[in-house]
py3Dmol code that shows the C-alpha trace and the ligand (Angstrom):
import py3Dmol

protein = """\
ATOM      1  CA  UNK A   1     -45.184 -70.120 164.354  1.00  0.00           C
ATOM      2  CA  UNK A   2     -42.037 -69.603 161.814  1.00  0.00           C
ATOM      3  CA  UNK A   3     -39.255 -71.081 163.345  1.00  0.00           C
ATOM      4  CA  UNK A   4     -37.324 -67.850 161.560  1.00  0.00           C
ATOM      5  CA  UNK A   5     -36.949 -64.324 162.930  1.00  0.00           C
ATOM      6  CA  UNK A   6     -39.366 -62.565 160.769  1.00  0.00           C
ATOM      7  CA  UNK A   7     -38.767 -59.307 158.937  1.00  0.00           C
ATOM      8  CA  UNK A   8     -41.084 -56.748 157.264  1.00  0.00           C
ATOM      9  CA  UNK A   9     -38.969 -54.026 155.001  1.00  0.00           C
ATOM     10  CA  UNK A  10     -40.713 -51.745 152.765  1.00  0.00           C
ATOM     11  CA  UNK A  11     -39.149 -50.733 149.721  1.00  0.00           C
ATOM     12  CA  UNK A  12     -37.493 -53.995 149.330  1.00  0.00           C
ATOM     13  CA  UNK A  13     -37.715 -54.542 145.454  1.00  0.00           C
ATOM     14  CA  UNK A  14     -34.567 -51.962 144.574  1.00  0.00           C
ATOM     15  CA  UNK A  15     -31.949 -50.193 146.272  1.00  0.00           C
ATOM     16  CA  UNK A  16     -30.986 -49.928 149.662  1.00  0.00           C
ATOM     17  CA  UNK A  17     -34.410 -51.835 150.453  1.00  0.00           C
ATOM     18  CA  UNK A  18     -33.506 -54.903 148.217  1.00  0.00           C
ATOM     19  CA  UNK A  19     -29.814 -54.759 149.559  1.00  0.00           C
ATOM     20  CA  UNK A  20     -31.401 -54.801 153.599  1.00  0.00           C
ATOM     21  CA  UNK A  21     -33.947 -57.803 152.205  1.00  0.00           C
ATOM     22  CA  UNK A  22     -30.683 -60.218 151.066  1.00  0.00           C
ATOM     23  CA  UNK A  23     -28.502 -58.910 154.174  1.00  0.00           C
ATOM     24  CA  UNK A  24     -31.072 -59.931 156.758  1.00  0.00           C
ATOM     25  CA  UNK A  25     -32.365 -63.141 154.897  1.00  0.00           C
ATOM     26  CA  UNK A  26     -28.682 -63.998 155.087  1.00  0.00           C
ATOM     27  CA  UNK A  27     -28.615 -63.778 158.743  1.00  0.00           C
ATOM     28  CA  UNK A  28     -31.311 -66.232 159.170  1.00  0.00           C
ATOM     29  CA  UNK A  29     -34.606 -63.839 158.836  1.00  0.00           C
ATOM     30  CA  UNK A  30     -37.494 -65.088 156.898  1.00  0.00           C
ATOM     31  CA  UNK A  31     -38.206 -61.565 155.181  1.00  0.00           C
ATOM     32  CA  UNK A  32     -41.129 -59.641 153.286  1.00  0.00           C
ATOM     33  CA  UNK A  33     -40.085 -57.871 150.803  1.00  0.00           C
ATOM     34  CA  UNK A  34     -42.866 -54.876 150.259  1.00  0.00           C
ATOM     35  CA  UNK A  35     -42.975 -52.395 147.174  1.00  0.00           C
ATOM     36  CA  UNK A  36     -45.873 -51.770 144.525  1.00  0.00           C
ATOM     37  CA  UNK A  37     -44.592 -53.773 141.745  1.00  0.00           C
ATOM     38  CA  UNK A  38     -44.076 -57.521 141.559  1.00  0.00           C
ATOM     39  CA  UNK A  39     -41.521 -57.966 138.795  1.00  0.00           C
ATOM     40  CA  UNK A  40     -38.489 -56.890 140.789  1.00  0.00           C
ATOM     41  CA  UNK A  41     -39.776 -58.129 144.156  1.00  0.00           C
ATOM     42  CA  UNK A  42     -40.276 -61.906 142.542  1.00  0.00           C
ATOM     43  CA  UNK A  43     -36.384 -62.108 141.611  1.00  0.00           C
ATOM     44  CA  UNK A  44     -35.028 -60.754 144.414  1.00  0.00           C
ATOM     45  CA  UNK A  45     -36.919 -63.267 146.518  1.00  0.00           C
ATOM     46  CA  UNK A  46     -36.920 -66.114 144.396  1.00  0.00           C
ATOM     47  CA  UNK A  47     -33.032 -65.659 144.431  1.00  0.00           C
ATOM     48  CA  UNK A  48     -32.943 -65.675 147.812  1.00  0.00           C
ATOM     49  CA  UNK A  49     -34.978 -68.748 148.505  1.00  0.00           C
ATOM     50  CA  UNK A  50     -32.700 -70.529 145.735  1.00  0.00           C
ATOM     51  CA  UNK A  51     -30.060 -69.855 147.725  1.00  0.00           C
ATOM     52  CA  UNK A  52     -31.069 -71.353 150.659  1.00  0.00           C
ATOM     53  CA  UNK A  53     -32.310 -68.040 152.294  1.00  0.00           C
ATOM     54  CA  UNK A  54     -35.963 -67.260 152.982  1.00  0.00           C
ATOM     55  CA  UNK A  55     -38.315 -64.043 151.349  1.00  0.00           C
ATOM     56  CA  UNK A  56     -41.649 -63.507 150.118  1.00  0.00           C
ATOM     57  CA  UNK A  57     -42.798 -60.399 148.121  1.00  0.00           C
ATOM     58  CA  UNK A  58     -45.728 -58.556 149.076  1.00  0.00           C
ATOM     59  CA  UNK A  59     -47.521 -55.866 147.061  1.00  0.00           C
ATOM     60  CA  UNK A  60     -48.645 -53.184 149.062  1.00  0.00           C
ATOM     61  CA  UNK A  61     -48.729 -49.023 148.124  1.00  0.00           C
ATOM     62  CA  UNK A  62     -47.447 -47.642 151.731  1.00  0.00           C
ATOM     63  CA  UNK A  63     -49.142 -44.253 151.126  1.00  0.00           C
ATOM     64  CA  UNK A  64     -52.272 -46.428 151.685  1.00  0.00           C
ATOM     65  CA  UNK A  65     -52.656 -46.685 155.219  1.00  0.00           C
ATOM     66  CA  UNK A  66     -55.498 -49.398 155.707  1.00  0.00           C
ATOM     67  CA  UNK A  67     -53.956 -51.722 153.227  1.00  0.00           C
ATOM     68  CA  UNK A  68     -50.079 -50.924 154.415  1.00  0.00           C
ATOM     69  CA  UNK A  69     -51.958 -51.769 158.128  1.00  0.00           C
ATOM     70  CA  UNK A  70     -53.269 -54.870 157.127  1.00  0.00           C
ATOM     71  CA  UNK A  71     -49.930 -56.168 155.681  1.00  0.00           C
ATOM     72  CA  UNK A  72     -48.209 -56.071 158.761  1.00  0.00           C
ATOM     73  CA  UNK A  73     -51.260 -57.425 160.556  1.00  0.00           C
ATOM     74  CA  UNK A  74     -51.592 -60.328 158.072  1.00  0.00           C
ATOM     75  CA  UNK A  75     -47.387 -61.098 158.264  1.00  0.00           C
ATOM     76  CA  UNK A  76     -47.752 -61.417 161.708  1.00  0.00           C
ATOM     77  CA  UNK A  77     -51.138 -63.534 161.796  1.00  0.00           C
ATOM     78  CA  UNK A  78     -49.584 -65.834 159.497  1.00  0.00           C
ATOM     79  CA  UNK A  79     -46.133 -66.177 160.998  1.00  0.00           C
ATOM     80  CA  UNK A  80     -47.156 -65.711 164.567  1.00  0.00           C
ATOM     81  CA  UNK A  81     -44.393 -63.460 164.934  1.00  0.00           C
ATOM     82  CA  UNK A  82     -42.980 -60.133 163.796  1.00  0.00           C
ATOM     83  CA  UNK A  83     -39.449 -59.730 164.883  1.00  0.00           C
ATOM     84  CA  UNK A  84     -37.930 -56.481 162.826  1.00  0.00           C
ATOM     85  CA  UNK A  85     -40.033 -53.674 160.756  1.00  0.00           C
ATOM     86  CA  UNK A  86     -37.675 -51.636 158.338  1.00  0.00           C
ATOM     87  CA  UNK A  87     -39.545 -48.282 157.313  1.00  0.00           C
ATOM     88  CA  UNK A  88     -37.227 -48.240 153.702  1.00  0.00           C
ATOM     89  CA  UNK A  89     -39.667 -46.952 151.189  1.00  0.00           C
ATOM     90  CA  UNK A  90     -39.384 -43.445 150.098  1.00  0.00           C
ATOM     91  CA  UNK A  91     -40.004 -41.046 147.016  1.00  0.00           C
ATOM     92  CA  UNK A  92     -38.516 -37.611 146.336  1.00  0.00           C
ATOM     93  CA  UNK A  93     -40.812 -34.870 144.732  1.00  0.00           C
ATOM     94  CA  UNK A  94     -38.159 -31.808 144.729  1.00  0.00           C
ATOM     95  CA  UNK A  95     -38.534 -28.395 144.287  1.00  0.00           C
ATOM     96  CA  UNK A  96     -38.080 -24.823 145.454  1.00  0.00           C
ATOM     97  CA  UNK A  97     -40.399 -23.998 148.432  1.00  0.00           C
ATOM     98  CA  UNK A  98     -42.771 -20.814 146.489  1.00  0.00           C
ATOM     99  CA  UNK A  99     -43.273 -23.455 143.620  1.00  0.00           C
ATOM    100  CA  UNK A 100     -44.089 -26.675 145.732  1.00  0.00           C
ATOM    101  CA  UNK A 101     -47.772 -27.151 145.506  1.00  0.00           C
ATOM    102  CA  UNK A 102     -50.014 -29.014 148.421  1.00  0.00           C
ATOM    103  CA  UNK A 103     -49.820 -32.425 145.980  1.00  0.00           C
ATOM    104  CA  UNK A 104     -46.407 -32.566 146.344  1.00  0.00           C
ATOM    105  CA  UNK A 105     -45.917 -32.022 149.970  1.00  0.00           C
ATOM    106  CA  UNK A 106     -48.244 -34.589 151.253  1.00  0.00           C
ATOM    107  CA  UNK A 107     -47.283 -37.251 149.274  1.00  0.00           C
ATOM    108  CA  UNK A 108     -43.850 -37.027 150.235  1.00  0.00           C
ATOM    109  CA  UNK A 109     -45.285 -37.174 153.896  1.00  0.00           C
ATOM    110  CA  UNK A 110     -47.799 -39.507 153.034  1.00  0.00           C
ATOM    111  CA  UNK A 111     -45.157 -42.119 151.840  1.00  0.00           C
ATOM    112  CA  UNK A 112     -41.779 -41.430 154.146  1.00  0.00           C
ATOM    113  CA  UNK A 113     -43.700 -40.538 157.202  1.00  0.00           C
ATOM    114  CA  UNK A 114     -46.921 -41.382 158.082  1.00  0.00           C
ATOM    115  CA  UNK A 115     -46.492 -44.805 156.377  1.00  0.00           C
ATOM    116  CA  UNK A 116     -43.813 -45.326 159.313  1.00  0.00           C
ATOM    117  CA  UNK A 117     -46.113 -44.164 161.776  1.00  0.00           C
ATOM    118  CA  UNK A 118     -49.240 -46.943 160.465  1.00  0.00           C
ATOM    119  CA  UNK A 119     -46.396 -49.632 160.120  1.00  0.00           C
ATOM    120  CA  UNK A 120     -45.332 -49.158 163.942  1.00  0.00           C
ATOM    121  CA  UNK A 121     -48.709 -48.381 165.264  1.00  0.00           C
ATOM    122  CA  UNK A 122     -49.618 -51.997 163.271  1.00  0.00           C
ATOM    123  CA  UNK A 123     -46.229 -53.676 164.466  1.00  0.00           C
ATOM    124  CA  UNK A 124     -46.074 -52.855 168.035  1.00  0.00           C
ATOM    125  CA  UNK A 125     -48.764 -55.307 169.471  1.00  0.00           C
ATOM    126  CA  UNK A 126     -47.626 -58.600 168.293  1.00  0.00           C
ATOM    127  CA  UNK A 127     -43.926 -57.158 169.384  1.00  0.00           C
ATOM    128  CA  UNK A 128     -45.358 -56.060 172.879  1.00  0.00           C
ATOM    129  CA  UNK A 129     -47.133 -59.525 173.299  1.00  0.00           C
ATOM    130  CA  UNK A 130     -43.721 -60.976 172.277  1.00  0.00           C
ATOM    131  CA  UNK A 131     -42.010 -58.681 174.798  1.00  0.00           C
ATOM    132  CA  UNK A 132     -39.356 -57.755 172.074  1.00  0.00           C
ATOM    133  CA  UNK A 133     -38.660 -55.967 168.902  1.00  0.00           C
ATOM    134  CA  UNK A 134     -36.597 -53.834 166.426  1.00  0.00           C
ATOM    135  CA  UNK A 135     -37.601 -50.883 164.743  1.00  0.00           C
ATOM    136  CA  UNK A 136     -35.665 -49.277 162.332  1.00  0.00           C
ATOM    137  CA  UNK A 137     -36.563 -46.578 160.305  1.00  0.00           C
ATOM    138  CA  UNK A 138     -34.351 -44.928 157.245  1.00  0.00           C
ATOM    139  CA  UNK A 139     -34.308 -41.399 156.794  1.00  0.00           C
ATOM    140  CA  UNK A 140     -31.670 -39.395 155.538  1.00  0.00           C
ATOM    141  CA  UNK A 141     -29.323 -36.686 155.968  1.00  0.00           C
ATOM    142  CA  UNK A 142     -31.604 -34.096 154.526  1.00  0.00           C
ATOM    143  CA  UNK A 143     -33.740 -34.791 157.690  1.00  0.00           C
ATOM    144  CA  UNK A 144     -31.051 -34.081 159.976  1.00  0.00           C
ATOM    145  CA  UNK A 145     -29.432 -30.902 157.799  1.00  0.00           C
ATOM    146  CA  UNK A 146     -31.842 -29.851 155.582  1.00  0.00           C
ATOM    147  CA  UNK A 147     -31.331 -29.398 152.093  1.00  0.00           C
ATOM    148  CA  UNK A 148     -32.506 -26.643 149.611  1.00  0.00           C
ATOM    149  CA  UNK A 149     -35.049 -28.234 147.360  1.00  0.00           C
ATOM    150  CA  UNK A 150     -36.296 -30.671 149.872  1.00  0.00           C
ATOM    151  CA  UNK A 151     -38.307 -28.906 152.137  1.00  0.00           C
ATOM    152  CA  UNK A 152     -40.933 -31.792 151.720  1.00  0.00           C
ATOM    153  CA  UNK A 153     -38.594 -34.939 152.017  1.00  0.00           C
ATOM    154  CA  UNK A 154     -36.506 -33.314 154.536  1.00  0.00           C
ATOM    155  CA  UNK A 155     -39.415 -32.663 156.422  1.00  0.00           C
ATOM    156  CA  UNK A 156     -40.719 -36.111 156.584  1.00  0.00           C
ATOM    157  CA  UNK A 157     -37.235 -37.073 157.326  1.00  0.00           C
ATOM    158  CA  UNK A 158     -37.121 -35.434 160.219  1.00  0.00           C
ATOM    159  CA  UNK A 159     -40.214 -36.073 161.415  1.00  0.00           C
ATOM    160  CA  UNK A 160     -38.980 -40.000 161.102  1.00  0.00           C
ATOM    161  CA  UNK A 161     -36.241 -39.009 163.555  1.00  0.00           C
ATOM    162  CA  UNK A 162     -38.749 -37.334 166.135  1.00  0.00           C
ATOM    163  CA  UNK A 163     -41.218 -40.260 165.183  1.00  0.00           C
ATOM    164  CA  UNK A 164     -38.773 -43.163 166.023  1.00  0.00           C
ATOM    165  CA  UNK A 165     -36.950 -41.111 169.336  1.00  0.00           C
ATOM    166  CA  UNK A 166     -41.005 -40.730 170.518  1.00  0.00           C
ATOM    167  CA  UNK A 167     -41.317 -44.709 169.664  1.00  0.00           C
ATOM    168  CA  UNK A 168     -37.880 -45.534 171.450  1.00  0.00           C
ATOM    169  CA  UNK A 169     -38.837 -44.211 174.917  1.00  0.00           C
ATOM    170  CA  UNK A 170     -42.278 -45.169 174.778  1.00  0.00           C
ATOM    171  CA  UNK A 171     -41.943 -48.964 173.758  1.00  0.00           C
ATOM    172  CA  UNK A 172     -38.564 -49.172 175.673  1.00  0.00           C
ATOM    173  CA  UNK A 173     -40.149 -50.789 178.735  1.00  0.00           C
ATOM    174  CA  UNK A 174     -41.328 -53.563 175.983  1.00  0.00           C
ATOM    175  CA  UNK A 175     -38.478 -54.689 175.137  1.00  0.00           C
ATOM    176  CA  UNK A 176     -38.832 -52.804 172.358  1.00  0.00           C
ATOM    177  CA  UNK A 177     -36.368 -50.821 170.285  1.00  0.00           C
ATOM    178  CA  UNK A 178     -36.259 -48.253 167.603  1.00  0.00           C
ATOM    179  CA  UNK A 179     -33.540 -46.443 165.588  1.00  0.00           C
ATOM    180  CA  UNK A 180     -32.650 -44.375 162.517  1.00  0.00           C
ATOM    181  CA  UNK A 181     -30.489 -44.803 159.382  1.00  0.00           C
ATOM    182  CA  UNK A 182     -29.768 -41.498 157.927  1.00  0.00           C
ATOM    183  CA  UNK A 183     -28.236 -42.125 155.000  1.00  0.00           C
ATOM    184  CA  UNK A 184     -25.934 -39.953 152.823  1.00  0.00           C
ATOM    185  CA  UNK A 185     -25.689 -40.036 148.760  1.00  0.00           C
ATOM    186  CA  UNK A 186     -25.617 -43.627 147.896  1.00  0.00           C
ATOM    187  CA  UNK A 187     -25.574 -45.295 144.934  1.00  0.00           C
ATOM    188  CA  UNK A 188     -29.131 -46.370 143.811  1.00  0.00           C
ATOM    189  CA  UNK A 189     -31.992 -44.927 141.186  1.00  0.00           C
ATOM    190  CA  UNK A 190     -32.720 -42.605 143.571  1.00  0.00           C
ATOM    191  CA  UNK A 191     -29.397 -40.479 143.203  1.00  0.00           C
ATOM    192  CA  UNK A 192     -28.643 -42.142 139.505  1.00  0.00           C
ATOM    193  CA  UNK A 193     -30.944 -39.478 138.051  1.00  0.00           C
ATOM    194  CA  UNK A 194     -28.326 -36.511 139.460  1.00  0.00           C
ATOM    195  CA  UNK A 195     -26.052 -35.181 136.621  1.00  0.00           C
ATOM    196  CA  UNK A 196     -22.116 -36.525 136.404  1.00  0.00           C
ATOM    197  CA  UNK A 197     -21.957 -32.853 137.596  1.00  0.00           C
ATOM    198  CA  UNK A 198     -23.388 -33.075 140.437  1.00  0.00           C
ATOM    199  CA  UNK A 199     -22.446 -36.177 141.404  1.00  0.00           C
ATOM    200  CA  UNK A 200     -18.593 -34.980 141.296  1.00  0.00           C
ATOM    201  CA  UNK A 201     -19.366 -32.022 143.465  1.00  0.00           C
ATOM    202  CA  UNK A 202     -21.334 -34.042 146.139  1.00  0.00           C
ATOM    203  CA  UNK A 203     -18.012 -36.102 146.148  1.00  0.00           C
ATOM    204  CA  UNK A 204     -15.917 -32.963 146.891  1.00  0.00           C
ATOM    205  CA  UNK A 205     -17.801 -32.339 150.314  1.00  0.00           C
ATOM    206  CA  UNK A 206     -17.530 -36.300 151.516  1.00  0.00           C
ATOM    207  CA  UNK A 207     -14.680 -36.495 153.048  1.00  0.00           C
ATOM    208  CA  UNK A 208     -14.741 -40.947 152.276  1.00  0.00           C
ATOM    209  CA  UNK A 209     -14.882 -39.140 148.673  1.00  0.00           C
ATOM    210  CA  UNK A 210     -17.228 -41.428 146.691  1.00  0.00           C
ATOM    211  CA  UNK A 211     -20.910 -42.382 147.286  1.00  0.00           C
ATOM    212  CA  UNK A 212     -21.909 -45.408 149.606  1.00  0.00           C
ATOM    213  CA  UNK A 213     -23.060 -48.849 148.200  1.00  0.00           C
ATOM    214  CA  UNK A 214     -26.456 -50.014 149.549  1.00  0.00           C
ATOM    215  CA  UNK A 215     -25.162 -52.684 151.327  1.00  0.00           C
ATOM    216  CA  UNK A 216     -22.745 -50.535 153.346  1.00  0.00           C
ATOM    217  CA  UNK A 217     -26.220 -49.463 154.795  1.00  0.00           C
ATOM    218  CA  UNK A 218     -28.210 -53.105 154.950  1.00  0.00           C
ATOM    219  CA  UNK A 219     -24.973 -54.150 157.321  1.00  0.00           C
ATOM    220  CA  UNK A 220     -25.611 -51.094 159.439  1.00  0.00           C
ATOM    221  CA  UNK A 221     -29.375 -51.935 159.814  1.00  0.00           C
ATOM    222  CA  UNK A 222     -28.063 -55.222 160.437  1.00  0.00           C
ATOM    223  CA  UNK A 223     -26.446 -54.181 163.204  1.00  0.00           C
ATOM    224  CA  UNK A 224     -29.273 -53.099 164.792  1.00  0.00           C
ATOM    225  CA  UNK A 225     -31.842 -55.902 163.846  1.00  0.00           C
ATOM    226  CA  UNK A 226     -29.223 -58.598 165.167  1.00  0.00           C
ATOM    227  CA  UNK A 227     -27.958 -59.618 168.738  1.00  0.00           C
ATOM    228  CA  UNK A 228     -25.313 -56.611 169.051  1.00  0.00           C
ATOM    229  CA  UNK A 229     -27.592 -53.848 169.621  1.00  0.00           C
ATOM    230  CA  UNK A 230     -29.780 -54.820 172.579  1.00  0.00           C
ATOM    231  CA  UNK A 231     -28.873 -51.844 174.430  1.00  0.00           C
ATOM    232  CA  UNK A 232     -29.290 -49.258 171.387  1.00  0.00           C
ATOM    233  CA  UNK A 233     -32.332 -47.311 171.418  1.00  0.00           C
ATOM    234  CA  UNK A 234     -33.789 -43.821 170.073  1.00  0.00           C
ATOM    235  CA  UNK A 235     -30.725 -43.289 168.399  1.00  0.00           C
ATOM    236  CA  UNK A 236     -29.796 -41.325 164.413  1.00  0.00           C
ATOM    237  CA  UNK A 237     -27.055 -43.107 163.097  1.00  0.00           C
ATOM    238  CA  UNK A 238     -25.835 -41.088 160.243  1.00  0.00           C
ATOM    239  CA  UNK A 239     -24.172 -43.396 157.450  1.00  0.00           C
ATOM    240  CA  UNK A 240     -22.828 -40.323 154.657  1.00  0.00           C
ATOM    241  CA  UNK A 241     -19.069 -40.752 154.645  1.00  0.00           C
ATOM    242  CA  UNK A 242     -18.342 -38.379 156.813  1.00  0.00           C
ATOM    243  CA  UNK A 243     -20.639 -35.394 155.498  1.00  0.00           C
ATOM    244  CA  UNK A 244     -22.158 -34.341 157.817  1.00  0.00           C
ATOM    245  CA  UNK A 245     -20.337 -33.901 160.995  1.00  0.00           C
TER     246      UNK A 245
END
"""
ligand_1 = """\
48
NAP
P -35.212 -46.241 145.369
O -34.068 -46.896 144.673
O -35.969 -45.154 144.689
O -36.224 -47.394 145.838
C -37.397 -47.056 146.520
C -38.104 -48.319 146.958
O -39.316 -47.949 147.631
C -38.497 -49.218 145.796
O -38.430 -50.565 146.212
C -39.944 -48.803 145.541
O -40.630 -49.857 144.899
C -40.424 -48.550 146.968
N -41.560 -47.634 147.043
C -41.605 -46.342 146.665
N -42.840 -45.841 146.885
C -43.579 -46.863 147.405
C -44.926 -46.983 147.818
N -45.797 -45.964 147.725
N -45.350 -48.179 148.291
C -44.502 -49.242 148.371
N -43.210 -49.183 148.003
C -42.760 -48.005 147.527
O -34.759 -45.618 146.764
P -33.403 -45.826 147.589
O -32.404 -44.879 147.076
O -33.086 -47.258 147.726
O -33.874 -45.242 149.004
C -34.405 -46.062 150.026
C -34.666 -45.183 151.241
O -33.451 -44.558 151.643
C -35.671 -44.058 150.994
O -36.464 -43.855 152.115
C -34.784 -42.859 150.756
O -35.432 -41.658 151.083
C -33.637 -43.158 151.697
N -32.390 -42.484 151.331
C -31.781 -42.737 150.138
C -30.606 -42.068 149.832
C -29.850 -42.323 148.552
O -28.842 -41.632 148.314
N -30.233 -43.244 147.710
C -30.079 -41.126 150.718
C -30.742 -40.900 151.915
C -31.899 -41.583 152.217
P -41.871 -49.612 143.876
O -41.523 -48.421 143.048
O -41.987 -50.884 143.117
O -43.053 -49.397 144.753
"""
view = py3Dmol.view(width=600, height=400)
view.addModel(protein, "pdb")
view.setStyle({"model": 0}, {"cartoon": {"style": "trace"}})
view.addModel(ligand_1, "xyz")
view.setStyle({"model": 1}, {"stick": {}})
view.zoomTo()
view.show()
C-alpha cells in the first residue's frame, strides 16, 4: 500500500486541474493527474516529482465511462488506497437554446456529469472498505445561477450539485464525504477565449473586481481534501469573488 494519501483529479494537465494536482502533491498526496493528452500531463508531473512531490499522469477520455471506470479501479488496485477523487474535467459547447443540437447537449453531460457519477460509483468501494473519503466535485456558478448560452453546461453543473448533495447523505455513514467547488470566472483557457470586452464587463459585476487565479481554487479544494473539513459534507461552496450572492 502507498504510504501517501492518494489522489485522483481529472482534468489535471491545465488550469484549475493542474493548479489542484501541485496544491495537493504539496500537501503530501501522491496524485494522478488525468486528461487526454500526455504532453502537458508529463511536465506537470515530472516537475512535481523533481521537486520532491509525488504525481503520475494518466491518459484517460472521461466521456468514456468503462475506461474512466477502470482508471480509478486500477489507481486503487495498485496503490491499495484511494483517499480523494476531484471531478475537475470539463468542456463548454455554448450556444442559444433553439440552435443547440442533441450533439452538443450530451457531450457536455457526458463529460461534466455523468463522468462524476462513473468516477464516484468506481471510487466509493475501496473508500467504504477504507471507512473514509473525500469527494469533491467542481462545478460552477452557471450551475447554481444559470447563464444564457449555457443551458447545457449549466445543466450538468447543476446536476453535479444534486449529484454530490445525493452522494453526501448517502456515503455519510462511511465516513465518507462529498462537496462542491463552484467556481466563478477564473483565469485559465477556458475563459482566455472571452473578448477584452467581455472580460472588463464580467469584472464590473465582481464585486473582488478581477478574475480568480486557479490556485485560489486548488487551496479551497484543499481545504476540503485535508484534516480541516471532517465535519463538511453535501455542501456548494461558491468561490466567484463575490458574484453571486
Ligand atoms: P480548461 O483550462 O479548459 O482545462 C480542462 C481540463 O480538463 C484539461 O486538463 C483537459 O485536458 C481536461 N479534459 C477536458 N475534457 C476531457 C476529457 N474528455 N477527458 C479527460 N480530460 C478532459 O478548464 P478550467 O478552466 O481549468 O476548468 C476546470 C473545471 O472548472 C471545469 O469543470 C470547468 O467547467 C470548471 N469551471 C471553470 C471556470 C473558469 O472560469 N475557468 C469557471 C467555473 C467552473 P485535455 O484537453 O488534455 O483532455
Amino acid at each position: 500500500m502507498n504510504e501517501k494519501r492518494v489522489a485522483f483529479v481529472t482534468g489535471g494537465s491545465r488550469g484549475i486541474g493542474a493548479a489542484i494536482v501541485q496544491r495537493l502533491a504539496k500537501d503530501g498526496f501522491h496524485v494522478i493527474a488525468v486528461a487526454r493528452s500526455l504532453d502537458k500531463l508529463e511536465a506537470i508531473c515530472n516537475q512535481i516529482n523533481a521537486e520532491g512531490g509525488s504525481a503520475e499522469p494518466m491518459i484517460v477520455d472521461i466521456a468514456d465511462s468503462k475506461a474512466l471506470a477502470a482508471a480509478v479501479e486500477k489507481t486503487a488496485d495498485t496503490h491499495g488506497r484511494l483517499d480523494v477523487l476531484v471531478n475537475n474535467a470539463g468542456i463548454t459547447r455554448d450556444g442559444l437554446i433553439l440552435r443547440m443540437d442533441d450533439e452538443d447537449f450530451d457531450a457536455v453531460i457526458d463529460t461534466n456529469l455523468k463522468s462524476a457519477f462513473v468516477t464516484i460509483r468506481t471510487a466509493a468501494r475501496p473508500m467504504m472498505r477504507a471507512k473514509g473519503g473525500r469527494i469533491i466535485n467542481i462545478s460552477s456558478v452557471s450551475g447554481v445561477a444559470g447563464n444564457a448560452g449555457q443551458a447545457n453546461y449549466a445543466a450538468s453543473k447543476a446536476g453535479l450539485i444534486g449529484l454530490s448533495k445525493s452522494v453526501a447523505k448517502e456515503l455519510a455513514g462511511k465516513n465518507i464525504t462529498c462537496n462542491v467547488v463552484a467556481p466563478g470566472f477564473i483565469s485559465t483557457d477556458m475563459t482566455d477565449s472571452l473578448s477584452d470586452q467581455i472580460k472588463d464587463r464580467v469584472k464590473e459585476v465582481i464585486p473582488l473586481r478581477r478574475f480568480g487565479q486557479p490556485q485560489e481554487i486548488a487551496s479551497v479544494v484543499a481545504f476540503l481534501a485535508g484534516p480541516d473539513s471532517t465535519y463538511v459534507t453535501g455542501q456548494v461552496i461558491v468561490v466567484d469573488g463575490g458574484m453571486v450572492m
